[in-house]
MARBA-3410 file (N, C-alpha, C, O; in Angstrom, 1 decimal):
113
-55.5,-24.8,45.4,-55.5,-25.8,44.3,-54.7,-25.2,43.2,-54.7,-24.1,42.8 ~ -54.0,-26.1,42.8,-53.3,-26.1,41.3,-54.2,-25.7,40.3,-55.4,-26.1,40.2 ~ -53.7,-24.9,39.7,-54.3,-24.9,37.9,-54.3,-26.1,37.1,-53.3,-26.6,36.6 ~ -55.6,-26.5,37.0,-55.6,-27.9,36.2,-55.7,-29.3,37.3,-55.9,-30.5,37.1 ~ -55.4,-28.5,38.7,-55.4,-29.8,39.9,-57.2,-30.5,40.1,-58.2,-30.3,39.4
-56.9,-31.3,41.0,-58.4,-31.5,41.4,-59.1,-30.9,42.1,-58.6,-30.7,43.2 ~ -60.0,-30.7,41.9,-60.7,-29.9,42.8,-61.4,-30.4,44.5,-62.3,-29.6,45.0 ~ -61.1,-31.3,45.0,-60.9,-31.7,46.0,-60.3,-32.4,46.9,-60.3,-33.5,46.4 ~ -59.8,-32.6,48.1,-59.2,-32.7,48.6,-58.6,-34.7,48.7,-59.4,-35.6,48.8 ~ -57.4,-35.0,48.7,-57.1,-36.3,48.3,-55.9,-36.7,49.5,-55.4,-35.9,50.3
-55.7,-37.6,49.4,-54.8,-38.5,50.3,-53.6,-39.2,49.9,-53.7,-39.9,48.9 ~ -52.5,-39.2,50.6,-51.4,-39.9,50.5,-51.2,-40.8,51.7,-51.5,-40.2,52.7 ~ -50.9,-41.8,52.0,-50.7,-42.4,52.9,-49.6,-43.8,52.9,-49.7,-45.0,52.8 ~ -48.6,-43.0,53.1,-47.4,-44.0,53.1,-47.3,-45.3,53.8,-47.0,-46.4,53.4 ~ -47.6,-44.8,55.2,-47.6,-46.0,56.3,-48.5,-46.9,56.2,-48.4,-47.9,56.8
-49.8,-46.5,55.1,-50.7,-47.8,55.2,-51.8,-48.0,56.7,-52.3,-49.1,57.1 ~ -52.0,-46.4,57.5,-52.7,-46.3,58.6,-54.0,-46.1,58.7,-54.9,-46.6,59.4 ~ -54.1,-45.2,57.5,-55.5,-44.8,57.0,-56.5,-46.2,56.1,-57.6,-46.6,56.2 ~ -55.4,-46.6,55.1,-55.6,-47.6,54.4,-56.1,-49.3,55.0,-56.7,-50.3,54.6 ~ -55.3,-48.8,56.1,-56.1,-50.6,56.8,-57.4,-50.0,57.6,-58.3,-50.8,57.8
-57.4,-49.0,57.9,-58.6,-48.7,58.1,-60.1,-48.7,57.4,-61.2,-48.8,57.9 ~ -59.7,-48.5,56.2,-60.4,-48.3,54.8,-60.8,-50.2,54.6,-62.0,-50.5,54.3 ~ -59.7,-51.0,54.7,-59.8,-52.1,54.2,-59.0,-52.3,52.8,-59.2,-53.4,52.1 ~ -57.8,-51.1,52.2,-57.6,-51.3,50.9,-55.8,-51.8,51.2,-55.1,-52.3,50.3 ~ -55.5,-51.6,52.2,-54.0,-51.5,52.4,-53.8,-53.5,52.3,-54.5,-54.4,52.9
-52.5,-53.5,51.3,-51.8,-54.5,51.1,-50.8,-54.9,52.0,-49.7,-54.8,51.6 ~ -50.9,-55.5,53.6,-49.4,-55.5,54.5,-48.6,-56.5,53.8,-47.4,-56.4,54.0 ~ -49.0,-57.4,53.0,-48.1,-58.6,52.4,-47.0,-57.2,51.2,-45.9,-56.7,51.2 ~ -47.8,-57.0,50.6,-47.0,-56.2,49.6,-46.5,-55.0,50.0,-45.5,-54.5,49.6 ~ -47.4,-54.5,50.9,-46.6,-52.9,51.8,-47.1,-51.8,51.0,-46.6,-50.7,51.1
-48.3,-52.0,50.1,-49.3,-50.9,49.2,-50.5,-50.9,49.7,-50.9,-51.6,50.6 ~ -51.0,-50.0,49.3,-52.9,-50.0,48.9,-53.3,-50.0,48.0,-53.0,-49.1,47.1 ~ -54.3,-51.0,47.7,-55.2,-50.7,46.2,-55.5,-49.5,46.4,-55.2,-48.8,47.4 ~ -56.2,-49.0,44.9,-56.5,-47.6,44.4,-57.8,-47.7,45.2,-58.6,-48.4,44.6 ~ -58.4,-47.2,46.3,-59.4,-46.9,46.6,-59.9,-45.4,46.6,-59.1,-44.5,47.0
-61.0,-45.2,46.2,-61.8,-43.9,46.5,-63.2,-43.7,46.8,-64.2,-44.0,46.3 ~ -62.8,-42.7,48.4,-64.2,-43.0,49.0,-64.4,-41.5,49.2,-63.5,-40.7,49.3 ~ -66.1,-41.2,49.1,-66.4,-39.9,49.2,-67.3,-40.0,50.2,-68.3,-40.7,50.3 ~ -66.6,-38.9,51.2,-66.8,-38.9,52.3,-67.3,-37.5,52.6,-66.7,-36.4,52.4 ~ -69.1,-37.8,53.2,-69.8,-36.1,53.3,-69.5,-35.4,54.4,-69.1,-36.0,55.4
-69.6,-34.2,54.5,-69.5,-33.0,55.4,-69.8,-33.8,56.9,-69.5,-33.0,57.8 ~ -70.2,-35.0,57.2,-70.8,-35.4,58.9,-69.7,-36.6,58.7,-69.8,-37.7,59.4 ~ -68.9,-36.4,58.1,-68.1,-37.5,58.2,-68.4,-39.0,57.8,-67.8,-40.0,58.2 ~ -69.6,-39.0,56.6,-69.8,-40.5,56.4,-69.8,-40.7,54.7,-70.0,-39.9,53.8 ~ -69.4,-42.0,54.7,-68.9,-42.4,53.3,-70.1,-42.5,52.8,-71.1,-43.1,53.2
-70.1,-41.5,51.2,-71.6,-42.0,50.5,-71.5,-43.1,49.4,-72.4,-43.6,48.8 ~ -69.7,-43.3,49.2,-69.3,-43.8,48.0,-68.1,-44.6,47.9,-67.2,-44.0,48.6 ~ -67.7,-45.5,47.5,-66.5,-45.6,47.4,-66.3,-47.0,46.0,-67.1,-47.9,45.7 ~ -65.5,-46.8,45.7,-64.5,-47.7,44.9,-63.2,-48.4,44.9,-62.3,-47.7,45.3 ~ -62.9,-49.4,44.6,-61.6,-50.2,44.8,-61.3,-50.6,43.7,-62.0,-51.6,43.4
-60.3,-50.3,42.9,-59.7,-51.0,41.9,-58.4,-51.4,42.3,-57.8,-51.0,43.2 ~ -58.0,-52.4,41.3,-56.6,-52.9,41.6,-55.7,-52.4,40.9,-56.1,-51.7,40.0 ~ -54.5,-52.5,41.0,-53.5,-51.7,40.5,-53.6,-51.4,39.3,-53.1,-50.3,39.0 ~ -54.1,-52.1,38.1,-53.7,-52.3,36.7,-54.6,-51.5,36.0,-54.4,-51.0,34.9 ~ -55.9,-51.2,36.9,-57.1,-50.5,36.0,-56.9,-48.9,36.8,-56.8,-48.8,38.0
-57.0,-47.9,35.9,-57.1,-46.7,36.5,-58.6,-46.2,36.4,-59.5,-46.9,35.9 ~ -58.8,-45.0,36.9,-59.6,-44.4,37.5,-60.0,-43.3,37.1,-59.2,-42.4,36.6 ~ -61.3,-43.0,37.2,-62.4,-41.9,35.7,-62.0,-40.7,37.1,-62.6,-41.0,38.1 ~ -61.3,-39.6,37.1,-61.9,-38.8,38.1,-63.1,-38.1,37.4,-64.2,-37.7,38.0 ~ -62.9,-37.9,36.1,-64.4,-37.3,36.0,-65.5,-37.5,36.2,-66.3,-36.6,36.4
-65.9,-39.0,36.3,-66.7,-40.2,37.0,-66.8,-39.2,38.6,-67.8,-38.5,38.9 ~ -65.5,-39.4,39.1,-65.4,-38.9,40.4,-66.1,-37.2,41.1,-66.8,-36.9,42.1 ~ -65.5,-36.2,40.0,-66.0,-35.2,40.2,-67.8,-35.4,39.9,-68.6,-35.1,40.7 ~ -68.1,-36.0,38.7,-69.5,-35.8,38.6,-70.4,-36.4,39.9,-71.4,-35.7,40.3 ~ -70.0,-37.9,40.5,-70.4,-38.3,41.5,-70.6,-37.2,42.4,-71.7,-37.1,42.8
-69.4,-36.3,42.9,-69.3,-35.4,44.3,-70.7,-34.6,43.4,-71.8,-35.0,43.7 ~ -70.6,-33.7,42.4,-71.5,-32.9,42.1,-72.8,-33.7,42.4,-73.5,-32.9,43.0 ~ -73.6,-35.0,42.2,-74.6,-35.4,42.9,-75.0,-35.6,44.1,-76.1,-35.4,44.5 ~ -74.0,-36.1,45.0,-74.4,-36.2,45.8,-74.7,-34.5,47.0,-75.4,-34.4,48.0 ~ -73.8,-33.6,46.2,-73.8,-32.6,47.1,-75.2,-31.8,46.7,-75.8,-31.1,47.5
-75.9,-31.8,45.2,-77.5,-31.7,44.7,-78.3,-32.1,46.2,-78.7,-31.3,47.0 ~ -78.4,-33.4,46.2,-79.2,-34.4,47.1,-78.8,-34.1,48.4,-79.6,-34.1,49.4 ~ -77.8,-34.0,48.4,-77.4,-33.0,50.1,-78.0,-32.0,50.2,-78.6,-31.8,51.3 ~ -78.0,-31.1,49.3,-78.8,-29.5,49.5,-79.8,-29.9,48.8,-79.7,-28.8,48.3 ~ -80.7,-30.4,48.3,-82.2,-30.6,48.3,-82.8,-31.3,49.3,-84.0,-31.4,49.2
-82.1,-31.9,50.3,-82.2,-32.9,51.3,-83.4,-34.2,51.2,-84.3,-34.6,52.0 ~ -83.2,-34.5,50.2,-83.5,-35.8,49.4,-84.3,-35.4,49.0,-85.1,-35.9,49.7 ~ -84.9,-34.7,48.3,-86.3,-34.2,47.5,-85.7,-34.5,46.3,-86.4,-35.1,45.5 ~ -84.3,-34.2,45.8,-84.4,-34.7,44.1,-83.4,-35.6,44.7,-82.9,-35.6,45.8 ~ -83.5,-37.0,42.9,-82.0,-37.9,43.3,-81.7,-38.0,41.6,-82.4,-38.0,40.5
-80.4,-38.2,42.0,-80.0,-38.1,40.1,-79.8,-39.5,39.5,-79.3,-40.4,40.1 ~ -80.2,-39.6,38.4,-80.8,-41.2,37.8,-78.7,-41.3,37.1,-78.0,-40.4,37.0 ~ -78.4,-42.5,37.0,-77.1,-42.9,36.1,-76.2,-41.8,34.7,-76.6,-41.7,33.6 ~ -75.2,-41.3,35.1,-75.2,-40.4,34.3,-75.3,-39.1,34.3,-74.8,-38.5,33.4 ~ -76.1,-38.5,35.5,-76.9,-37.4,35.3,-75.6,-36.4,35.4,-74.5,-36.9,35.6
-75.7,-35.2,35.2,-74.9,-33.8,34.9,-75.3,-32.9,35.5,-76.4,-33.3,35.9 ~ -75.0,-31.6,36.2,-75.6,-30.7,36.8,-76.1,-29.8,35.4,-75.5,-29.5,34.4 ~ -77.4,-29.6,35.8,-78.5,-29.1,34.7,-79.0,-29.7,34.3,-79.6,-29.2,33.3 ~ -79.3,-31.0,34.6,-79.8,-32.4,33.7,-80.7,-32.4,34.8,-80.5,-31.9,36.0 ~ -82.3,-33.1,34.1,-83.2,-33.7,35.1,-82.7,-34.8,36.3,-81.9,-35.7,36.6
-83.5,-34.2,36.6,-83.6,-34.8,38.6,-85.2,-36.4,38.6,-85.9,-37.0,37.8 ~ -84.9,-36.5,39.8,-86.0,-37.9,39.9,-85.9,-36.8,40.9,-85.1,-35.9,41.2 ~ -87.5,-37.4,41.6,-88.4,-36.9,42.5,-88.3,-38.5,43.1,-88.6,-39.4,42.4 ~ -88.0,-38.6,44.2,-87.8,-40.0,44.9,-89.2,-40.3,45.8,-89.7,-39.7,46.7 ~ -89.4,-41.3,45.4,-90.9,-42.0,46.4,-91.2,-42.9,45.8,-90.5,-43.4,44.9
-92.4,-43.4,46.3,-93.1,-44.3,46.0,-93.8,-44.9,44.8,-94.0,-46.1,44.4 ~ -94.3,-43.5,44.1,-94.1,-44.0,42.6,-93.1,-44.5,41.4,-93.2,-45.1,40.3 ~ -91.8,-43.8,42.4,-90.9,-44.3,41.3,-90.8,-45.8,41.4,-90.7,-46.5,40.4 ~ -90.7,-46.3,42.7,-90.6,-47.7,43.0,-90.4,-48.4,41.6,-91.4,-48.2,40.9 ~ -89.7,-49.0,41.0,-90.3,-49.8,39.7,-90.6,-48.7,38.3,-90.7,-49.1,37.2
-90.7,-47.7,38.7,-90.7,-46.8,37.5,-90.1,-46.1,36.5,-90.5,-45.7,35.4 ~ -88.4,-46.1,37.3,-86.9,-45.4,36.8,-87.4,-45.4,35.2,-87.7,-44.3,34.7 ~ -87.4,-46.2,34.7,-87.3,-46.4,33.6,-88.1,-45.5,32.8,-87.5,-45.0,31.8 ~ -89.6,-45.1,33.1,-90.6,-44.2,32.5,-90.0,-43.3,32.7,-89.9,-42.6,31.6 ~ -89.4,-42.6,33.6,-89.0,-41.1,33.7,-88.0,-40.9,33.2,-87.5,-39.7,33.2
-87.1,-42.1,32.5,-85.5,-42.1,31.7,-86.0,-42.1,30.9,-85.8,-41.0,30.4 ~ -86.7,-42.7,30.2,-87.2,-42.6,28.5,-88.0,-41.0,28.7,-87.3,-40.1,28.3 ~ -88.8,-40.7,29.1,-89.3,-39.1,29.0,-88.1,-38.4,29.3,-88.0,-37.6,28.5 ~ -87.2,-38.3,29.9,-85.9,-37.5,29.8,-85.0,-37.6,28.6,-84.3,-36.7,28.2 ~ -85.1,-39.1,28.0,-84.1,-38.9,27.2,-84.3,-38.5,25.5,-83.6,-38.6,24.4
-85.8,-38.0,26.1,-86.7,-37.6,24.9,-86.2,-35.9,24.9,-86.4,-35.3,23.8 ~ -85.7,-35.3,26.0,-85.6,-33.9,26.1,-84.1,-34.0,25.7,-83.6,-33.0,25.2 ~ -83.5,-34.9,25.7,-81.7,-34.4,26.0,-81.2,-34.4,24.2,-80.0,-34.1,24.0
END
């Protein structure tokens, strides 16, 4: 990686091979929308996004996304991270009480932050 690059790994795809695959590639125009999909370690998408040409794209959105889901990967679903969350930031405990609850355990968190 570059100094200042991203920290993970990204795609180019000229021919539009990968991209009709994806569903983002344009054959009328001979582009791809801006898509980005995060794709885990077993090969499966946890995430993705499609914008169109005009609107650009948060990578820091991006990096913080990868930092959760790779949490919840190595906790193997015992924590999940609520909208926002940060590495060091409270976790949810996922079940059946939260069902309907998000909200109680956001307002007690956002009592700590």
């Amino acid at each position: 990686m570059v100094a200042g690059g991203v920290p993970f790994p990204m795609l180019s795809d000229a021919g539009g091979k990968v991209g009709s695959v994806y569903g983002v590639y344009d054959g009328e125009a001979g582009v791809e929308t801006r898509g980005r999909f995060l794709i885990d370690p077993d090969g499966l998408i946890q995430a993705y996004e499609v914008l169109t040409p005009p609107v650009g794209r948060n990578v820091s959105e991006s990096i913080r996304q990868i930092q959760a889901f790779q949490l919840v990967r190595e906790s193997k679903g015992t924590q999940a991270t609520p909208s926002g969350w940060r590495p060091g930031k409270p976790t949810l405990k996922p079940g059946i009480d939260l069902v309907g609850n998000v909200w109680k355990e956001w307002k007690t968190q956002l009592a700590f932050d």
